[in-house]
C-alpha positions as CSV (number, residue, x, y, z in Angstrom):
1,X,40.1,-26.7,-0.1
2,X,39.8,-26.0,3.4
3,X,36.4,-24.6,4.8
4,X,36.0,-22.3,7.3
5,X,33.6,-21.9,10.7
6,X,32.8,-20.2,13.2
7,X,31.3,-22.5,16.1
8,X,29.8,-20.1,19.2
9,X,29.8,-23.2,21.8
10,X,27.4,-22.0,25.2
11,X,27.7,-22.5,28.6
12,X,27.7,-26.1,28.5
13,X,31.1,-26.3,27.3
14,X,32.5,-25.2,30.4
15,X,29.3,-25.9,33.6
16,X,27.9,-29.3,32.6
17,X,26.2,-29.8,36.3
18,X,25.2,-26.4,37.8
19,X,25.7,-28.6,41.0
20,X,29.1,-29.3,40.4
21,X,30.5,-25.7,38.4
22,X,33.9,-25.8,40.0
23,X,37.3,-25.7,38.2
24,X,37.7,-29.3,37.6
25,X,34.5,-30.2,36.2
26,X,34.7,-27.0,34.3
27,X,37.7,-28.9,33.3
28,X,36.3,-31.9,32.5
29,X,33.4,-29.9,30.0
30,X,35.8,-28.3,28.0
31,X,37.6,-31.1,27.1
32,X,35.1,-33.3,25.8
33,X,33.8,-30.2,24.0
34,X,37.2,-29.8,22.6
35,X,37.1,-33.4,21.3
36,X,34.3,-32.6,19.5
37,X,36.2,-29.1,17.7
38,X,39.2,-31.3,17.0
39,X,37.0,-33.6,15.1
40,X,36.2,-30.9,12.9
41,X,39.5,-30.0,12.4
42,X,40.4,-33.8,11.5
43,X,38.0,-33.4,9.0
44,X,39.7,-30.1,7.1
45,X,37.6,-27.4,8.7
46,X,39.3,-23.9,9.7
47,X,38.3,-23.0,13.3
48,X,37.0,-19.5,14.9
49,X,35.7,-20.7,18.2
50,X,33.4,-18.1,20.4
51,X,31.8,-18.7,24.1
52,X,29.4,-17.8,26.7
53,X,30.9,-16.7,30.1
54,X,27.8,-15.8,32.2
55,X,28.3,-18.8,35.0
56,X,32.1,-17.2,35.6
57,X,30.8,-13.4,35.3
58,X,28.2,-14.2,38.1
59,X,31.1,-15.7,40.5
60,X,33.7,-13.0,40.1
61,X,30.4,-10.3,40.6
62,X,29.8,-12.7,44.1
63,X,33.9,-13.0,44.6
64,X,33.9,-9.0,44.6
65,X,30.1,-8.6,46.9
66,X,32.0,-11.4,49.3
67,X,35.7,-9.4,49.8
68,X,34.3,-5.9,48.9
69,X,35.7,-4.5,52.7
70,X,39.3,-5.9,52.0
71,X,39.9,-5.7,48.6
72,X,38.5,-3.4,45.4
73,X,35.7,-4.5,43.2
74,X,36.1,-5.0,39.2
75,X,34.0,-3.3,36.9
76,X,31.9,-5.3,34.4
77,X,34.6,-4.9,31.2
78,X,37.6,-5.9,33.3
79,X,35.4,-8.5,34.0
80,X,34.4,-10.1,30.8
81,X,38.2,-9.4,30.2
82,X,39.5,-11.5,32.2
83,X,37.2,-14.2,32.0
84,X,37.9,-14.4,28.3
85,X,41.3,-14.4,29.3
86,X,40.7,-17.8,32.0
87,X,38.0,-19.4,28.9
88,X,40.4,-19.3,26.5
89,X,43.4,-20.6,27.7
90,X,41.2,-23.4,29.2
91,X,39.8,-23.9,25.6
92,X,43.5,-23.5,24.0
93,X,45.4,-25.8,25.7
94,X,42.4,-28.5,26.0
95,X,42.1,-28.6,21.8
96,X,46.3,-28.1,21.4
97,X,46.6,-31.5,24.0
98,X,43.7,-32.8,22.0
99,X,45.6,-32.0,18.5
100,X,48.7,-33.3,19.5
101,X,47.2,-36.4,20.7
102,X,46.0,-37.1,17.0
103,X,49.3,-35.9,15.7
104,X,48.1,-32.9,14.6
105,X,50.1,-29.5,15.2
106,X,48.4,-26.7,14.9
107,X,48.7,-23.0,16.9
108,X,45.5,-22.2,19.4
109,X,45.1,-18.8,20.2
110,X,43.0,-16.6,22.4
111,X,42.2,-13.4,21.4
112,X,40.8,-10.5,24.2
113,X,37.9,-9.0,22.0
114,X,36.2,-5.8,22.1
115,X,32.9,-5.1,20.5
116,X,31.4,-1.6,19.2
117,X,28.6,-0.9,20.4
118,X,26.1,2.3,20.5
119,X,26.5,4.7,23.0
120,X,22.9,5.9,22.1
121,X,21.8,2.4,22.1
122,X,18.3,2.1,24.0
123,X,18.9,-0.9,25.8
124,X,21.0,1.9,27.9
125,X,17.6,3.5,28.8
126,X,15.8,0.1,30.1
127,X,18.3,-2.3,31.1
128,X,17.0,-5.9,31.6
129,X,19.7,-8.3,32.0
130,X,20.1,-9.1,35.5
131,X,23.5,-10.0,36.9
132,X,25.3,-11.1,40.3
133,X,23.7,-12.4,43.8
134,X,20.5,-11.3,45.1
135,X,20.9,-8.5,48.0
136,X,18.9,-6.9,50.0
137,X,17.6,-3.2,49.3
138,X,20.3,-1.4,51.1
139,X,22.7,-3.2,49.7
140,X,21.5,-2.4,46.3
141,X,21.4,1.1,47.1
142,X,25.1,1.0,47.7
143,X,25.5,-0.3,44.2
144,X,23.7,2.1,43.1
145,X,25.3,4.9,44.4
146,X,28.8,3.4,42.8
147,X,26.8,3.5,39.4
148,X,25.1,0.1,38.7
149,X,21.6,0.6,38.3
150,X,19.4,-1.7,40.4
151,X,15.5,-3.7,40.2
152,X,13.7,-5.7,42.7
153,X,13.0,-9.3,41.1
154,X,9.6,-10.4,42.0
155,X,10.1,-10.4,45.6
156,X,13.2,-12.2,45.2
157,X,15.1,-9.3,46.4
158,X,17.4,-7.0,44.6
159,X,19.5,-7.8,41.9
160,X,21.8,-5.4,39.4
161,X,20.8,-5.0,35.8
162,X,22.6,-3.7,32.7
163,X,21.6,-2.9,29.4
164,X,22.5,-5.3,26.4
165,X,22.7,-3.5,23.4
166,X,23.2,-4.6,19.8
167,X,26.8,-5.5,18.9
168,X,27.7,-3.3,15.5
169,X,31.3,-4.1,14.8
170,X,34.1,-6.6,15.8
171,X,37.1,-4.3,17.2
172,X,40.3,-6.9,16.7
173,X,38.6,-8.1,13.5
174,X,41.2,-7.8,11.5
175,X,43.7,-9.3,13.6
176,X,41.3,-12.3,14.1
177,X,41.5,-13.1,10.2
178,X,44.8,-12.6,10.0
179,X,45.6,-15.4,12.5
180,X,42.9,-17.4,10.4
181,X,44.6,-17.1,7.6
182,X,48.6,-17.9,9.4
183,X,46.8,-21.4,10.0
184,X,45.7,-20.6,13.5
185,X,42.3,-21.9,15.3
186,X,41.3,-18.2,17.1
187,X,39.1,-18.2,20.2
188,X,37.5,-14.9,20.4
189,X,34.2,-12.8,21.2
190,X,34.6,-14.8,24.6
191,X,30.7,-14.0,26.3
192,X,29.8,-11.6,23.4
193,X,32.7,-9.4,23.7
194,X,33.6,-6.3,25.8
195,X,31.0,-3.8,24.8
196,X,33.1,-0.5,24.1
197,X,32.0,2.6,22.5
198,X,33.5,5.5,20.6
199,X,34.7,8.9,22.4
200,X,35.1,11.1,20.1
201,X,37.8,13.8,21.1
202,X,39.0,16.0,17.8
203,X,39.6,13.7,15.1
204,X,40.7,10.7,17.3
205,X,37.9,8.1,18.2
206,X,39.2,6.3,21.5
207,X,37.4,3.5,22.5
208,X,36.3,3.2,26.3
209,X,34.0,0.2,28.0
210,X,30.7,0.4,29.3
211,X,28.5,-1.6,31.8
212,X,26.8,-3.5,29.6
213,X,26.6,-7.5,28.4
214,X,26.3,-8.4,25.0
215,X,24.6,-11.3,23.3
216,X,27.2,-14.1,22.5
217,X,25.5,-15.4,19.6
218,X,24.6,-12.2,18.1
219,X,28.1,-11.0,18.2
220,X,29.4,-14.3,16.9
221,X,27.1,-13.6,13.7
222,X,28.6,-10.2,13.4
223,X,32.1,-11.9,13.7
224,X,30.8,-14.8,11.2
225,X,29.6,-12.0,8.4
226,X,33.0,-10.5,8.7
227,X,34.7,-13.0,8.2
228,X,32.7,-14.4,5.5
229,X,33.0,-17.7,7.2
230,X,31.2,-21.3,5.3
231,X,29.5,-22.3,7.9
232,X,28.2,-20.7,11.5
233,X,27.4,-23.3,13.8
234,X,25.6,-22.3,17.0
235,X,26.5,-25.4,19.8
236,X,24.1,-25.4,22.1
237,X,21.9,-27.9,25.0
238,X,19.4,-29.6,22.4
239,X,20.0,-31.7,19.3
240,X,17.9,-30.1,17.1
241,X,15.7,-26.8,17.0
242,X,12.0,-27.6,18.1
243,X,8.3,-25.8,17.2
244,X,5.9,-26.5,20.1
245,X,8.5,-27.3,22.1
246,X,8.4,-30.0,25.2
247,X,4.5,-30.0,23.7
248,X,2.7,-33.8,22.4
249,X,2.9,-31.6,19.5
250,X,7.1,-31.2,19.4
251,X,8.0,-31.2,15.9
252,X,12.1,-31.1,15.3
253,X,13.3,-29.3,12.6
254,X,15.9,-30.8,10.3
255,X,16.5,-28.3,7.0
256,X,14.4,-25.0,7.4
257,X,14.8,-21.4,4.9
258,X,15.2,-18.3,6.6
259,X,11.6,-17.6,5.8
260,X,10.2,-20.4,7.3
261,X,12.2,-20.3,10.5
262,X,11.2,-16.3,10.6
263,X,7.4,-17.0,10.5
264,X,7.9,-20.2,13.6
265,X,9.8,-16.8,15.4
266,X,6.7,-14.5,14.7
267,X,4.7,-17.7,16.1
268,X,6.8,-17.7,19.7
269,X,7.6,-20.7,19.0
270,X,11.4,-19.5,20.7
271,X,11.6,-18.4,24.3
272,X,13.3,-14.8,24.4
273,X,15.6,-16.2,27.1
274,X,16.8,-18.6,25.2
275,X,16.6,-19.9,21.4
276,X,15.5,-16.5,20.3
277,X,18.8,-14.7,20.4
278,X,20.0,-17.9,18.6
279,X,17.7,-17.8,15.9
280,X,17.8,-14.0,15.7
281,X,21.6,-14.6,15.5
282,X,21.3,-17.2,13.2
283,X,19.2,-14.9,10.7
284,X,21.4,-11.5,11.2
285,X,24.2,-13.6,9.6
286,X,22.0,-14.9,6.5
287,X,20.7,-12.1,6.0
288,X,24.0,-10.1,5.7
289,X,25.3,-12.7,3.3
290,X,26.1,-15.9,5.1
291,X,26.0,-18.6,3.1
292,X,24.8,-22.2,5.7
293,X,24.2,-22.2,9.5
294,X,23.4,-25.4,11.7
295,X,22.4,-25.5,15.4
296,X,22.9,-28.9,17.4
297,X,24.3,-29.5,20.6
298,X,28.4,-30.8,21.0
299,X,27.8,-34.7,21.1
300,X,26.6,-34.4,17.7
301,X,27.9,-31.9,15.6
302,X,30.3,-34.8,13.8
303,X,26.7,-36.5,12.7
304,X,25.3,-33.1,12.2
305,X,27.9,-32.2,10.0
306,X,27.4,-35.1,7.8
307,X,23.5,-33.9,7.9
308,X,22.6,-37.0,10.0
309,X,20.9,-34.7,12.5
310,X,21.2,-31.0,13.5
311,X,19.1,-28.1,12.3
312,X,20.4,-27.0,9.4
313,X,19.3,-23.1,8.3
314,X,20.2,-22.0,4.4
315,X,19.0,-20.5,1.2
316,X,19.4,-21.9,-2.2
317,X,22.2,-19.9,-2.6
318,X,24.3,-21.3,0.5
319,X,23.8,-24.9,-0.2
320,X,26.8,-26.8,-0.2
């Protein structure tokens, strides 16, 4: 009986070297990531594949600050758009050349995904995640004036911050699982989502987007609960989760409960920049019914998934 999974890979898939994150390197990084997805495919799994995409948001931001007096600017949700769009088909047609190479046939599909989010949210209040170049005070005011809102970064210069508020529903859900269930691997959720909210006009709720970012890994647990996927697998840069991290005292962690790995979170033991959001992630989907998740990085999720490394998060009642 097939099993199913959602894998959220990061922003090592596609920028391996930030001194070489052009095209064909991208290139490159995203299809030995995609031998790695095919592997699990050989081996029976189902696929939902999700990604980062803050290396590609922060060049089409710099693309628009650089040609601003020729040509118009995006805003942030066309953005994510299309960079879901170029992340997807790089993804697709790495894994379908990948597939076909093994002999296997099977449909790869990209799907542009929008997430709910709160309107009322208070990360709208006090946004903190910075985006785009550094500029200079003037030019932030100019920003500004279009609608962005704007901080100084610790002397730095200026740099344009938006809220990221909690992802609540999957919009294309639906359409996601039936595609699953057709036999199709789905890429979707591409760098979180584009956060949308409701406008309510009568008894119609349209859907319009916001500036805003939203957590990949959070929404891929939101995605993963709907789903009711067997496994959520957060790829990421290290091999295993680690308390007392790049300490003498590093201690790895191979099987941990959701307990235990909620009391090394109270500790700090996770940066808030970076293997927080996983863990938090990680616990939003066992909480809400998931049954096993794992974190490792790509080389070794096929020993990982034989439980030969990886850190493996579940309760007694999602052991497989």
């Amino acid at each position: 009986m097939s099993r199913t999974a959602l894998v959220a890979i990061g922003g090592n898939s596609l920028i391996t070297d930030n001194k070489h994150p052009d095209v064909p390197h991208q290139w490159d990084a995203v299809r030995e990531t995609c031998r790695h997805l095919a592997d699990m495919v050989e081996a029976g799994w189902r696929l939902v594949i999700t990604h980062g995409n803050g290396p590609q948001v922060g060049y089409i931001l710099r693309r628009n600050e650089l040609a601003a007096h020729e040509v118009h600017t995006t805003p942030l949700d066309l953005i994510v758009a299309d960079t879901q769009g170029a992340i997807g088909y790089m993804l697709q047609q790495a894994l379908r050349n990948e597939l076909h190479s093994r002999g296997m046939r099977r449909p790869v599909v990209s799907v542009v995904t929008q997430v709910l989010v709160d309107r009322d949210d208070p990360a709208f209040a006090h946004p903190t995640k910075p985006i785009g170049s550094f500029m200079s005070e003037a030019d932030a005011r100019k920003f500004e004036a279009e609608g962005w809102q704007v901080v100084e970064d610790a002397g730095r210069g200026w740099r344009r911050v938006v809220a990221s508020p909690q992802p609540l529903q999957i919009i294309e859900e639906d359409a996601i699982s039936r595609l699953l269930q057709s036999g199709s691997i789905v890429v979707a959720v591409g760098g979180g989502g584009i956060p949308v909210v409701h406008n309510p006009r009568g008894e119609l709720r349209e859907l319009s987007g916001v500036f805003a970012v939203i957590d990949k890994d959070r929404a891929s647990a939101i995605l993963a609960k709907q789903l009711q996927v067997d496994l959520f697998l957060i790829s990421t840069g290290v091999e295993q989760v680690a308390v007392h991290f790049n300490t003498p005292q590093q201690r790895n962690l191979d099987h941990v409960t959701p307990a235990e790995l909620r009391q090394f979170m109270e500790e700090n033991h996770f940066p808030p920049g970076s293997m927080k959001p996983k863990i938090e992630a990680v616990l939003s989907y066992l909480d809400g019914g998931g049954k096993t998740a794992l974190i490792t990085n790509p080389p070794n999720i096929a020993r990982a998934l034989k439980r030969e490394t990886g850190t493996w998060i579940e309760s007694v009642s999602g052991k497989q």
